[in-house]
C-alpha positions in Angstrom: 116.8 115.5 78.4 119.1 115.3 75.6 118.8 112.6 73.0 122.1 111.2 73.1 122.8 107.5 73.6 123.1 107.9 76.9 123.0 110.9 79.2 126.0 109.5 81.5 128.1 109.4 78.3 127.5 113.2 77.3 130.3 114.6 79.3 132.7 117.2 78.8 135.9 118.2 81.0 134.5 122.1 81.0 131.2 120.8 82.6 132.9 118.7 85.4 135.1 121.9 86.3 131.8 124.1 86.2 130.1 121.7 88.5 132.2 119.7 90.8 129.8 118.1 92.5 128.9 116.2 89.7 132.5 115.2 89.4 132.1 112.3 91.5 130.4 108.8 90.7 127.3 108.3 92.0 126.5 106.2 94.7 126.8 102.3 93.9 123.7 100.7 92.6 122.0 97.6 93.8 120.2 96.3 90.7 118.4 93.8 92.9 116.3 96.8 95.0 114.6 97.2 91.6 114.2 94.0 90.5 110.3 93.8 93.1 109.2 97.0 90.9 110.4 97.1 86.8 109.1 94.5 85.0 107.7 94.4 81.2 105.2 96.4 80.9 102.3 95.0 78.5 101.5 96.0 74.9 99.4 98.8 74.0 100.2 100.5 77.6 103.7 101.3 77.5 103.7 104.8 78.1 101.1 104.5 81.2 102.8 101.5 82.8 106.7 102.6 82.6 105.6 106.0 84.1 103.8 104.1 86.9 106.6 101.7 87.7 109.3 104.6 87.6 107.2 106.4 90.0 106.9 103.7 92.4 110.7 103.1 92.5 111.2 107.3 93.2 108.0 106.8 96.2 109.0 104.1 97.8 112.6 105.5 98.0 114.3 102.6 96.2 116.5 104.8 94.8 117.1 107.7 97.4 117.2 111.4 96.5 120.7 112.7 95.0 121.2 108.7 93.4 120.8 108.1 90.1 118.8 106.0 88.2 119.6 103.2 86.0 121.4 104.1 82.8 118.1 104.6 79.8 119.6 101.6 78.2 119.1 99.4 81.1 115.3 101.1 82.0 114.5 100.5 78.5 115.4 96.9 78.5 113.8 96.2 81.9 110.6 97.4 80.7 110.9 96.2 77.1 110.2 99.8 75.7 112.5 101.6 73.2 114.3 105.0 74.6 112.0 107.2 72.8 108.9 106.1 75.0 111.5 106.5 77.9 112.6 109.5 77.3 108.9 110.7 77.2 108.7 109.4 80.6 111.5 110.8 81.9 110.5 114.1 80.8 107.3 114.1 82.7 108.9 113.0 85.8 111.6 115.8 85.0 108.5 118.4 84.9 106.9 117.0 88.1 110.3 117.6 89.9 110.8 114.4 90.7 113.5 114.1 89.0 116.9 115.5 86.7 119.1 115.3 84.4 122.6 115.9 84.8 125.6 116.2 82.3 129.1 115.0 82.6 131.6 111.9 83.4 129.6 111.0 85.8 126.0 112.2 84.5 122.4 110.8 84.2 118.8 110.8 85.2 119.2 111.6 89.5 116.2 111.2 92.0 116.1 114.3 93.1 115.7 114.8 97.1 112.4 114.8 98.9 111.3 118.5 99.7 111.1 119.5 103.4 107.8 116.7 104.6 104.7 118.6 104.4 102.5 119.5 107.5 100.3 117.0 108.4 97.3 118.9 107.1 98.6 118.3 103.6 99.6 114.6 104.0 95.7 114.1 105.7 94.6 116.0 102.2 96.3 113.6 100.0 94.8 110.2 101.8 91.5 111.5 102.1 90.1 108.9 99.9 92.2 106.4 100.9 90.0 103.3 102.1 92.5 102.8 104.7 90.7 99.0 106.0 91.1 98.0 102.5 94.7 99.0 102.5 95.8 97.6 105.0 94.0 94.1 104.6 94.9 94.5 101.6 98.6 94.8 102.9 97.8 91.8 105.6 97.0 89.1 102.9 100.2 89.6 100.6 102.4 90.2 103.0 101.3 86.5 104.8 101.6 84.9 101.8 104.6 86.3 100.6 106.1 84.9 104.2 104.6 81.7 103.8 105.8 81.1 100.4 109.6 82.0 101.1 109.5 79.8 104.0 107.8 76.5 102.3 109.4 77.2 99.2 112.8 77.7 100.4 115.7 80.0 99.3 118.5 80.1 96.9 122.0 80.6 99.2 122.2 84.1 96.7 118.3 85.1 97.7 118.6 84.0 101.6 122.0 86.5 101.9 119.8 89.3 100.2 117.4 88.7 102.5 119.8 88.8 105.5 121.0 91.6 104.3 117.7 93.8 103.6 117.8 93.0 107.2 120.7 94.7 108.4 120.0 96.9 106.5 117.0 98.2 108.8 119.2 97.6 112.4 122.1 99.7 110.8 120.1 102.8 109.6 119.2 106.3 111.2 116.0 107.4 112.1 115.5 109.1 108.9 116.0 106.5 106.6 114.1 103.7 109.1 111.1 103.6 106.8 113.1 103.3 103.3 115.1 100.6 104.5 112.6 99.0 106.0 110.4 99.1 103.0 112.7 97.5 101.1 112.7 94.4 103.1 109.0 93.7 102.9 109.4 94.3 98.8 112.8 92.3 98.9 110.7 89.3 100.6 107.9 89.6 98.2 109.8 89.3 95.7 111.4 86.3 96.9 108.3 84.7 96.7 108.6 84.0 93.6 105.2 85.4 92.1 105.8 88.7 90.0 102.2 89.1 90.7 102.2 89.6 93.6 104.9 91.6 94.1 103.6 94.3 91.7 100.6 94.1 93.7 102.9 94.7 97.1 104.5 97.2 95.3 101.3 99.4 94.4 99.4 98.9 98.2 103.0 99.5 100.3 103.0 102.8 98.2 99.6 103.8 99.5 100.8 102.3 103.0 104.1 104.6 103.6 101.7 107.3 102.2 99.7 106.7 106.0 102.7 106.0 107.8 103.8 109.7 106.4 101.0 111.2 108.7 101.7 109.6 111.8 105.0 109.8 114.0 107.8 107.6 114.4 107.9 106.3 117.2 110.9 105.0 118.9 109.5 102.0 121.0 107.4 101.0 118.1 110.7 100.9 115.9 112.2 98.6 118.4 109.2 95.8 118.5 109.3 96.1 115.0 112.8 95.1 114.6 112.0 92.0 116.8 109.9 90.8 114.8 111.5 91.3 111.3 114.3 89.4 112.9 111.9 86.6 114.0 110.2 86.7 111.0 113.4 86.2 108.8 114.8 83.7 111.2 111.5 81.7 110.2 111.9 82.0 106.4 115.9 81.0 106.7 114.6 77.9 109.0 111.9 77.0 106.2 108.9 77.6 109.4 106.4 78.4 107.2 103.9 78.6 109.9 105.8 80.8 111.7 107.0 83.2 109.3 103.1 83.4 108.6 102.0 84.2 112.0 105.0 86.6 112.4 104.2 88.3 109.5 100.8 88.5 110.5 101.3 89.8 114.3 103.7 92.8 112.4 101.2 93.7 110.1 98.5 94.0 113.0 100.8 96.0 115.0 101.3 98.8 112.3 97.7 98.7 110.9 96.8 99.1 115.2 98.9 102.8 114.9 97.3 103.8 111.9 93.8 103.4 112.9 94.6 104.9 116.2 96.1 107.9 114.3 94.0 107.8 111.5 90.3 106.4 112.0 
């Protein structure tokens, strides 16, 4: 990565010609996606935590593959870590593949897109020391709470529109974005909760979560039931039901952990 100020500022007209896809802004970023995963990250740990919070935005898809990240000046700040440590970070995500760095106007640090899914051999490799019961109670209990909370708390007009519109979000998309966009509801309700606890904690376990739900199929009539219940289950939070957007929450997680066992155990 080059150390200038900032990567989207090293640009040069001759680049741009050379690559003309790059010639075009990125897609438009919506700060508040991010806002349930980078945080601070505590003294001494720096390094360690900023990789493991970038790593979670590029898993859970919060930023798809071909977007780009958040400029290094507004990382940094986010995680209260100078650009140096950033740059180290960025350069071992850059060596994973994970991501790149691209030159010109419109240049930066770009997610770059998943590889073709692996067969379901591999993906049973990488969770075979998942404790999948812990997981997904785990899961149950945040994800409860996290409903409760919004609901008995209440919501800002600004928070209940983002929340309406994490929804939509989920009815409008294909089949092979379904799981991104519906991730990012659950981590844009958790957040909304108002503990930064345990949202990092939501964060961390829905990781290891969309890792299962990698190794079993979508399935279309699940899909459907599951978009029921998101919209009863927001309908609960908006209506301040904090009993109902409980048990909601709680009947949705026992219908996906039901699939994965099925599949899985």
């Amino acid at each position: 990565m080059s150390h200038s100020e900032d990567p989207a500022e090293d640009h040069t007209e001759e680049h741009t010609r050379e690559h003309p896809e790059e010639g075009r802004p990125p897609a438009t970023q919506d700060d508040d996606r991010l806002t349930p995963v980078l945080r601070p990250v505590r003294a001494g740990n720096g390094f360690e935590e900023a990789l493991e919070q970038i790593l979670q935005v590029v898993r859970l898809g919060l930023v798809p593959g071909g977007e780009r990240l958040p400029s290094e000046r507004e990382l940094a700040d986010r995680l209260g870590i100078s650009r140096v440590t950033l740059r180290e970070v960025l350069k071992v995500l850059t060596s994973q593949g994970l991501v790149e760095s691209r030159r010109g106007r419109y240049g930066g640090t770009f997610v770059r897109p998943r590889p073709e899914a692996p067969g379901k051999d591999e993906l049973r490799r990488r969770i075979k020391d998942v404790d999948v019961e812990d997981a997904l109670r785990f899961r149950e209990v945040l994800e409860v709470g996290a409903a409760g909370l919004c609901a008995a708390h209440g919501l800002t007009g600004e928070q209940a529109d983002r929340l309406r519109a994490a929804l939509a979000q989920t009815h409008d998309a294909p089949l092979s974005e379904y799981r991104r966009v519906d991730t990012l509801l659950h981590l844009t309700l958790a957040e909304l909760c108002g503990s930064p606890t345990l949202t990092a904690q939501y964060a961390a376990v829905r990781a290891t979560v969309n890792d299962l739900l990698d190794c079993i199929p979508l399935l279309v009539r699940n899909l459907e039931h599951s978009q029921r219940q998101h919209t009863a289950l927001v309908e609960a939070v908006l209506d301040g039901d904090a009993d109902g957007a409980r048990e909601m929450m709680r009947e949705h997680c026992a219908g996906t952990a039901a699939l994965l066992r099925g599949f899985l155990t």
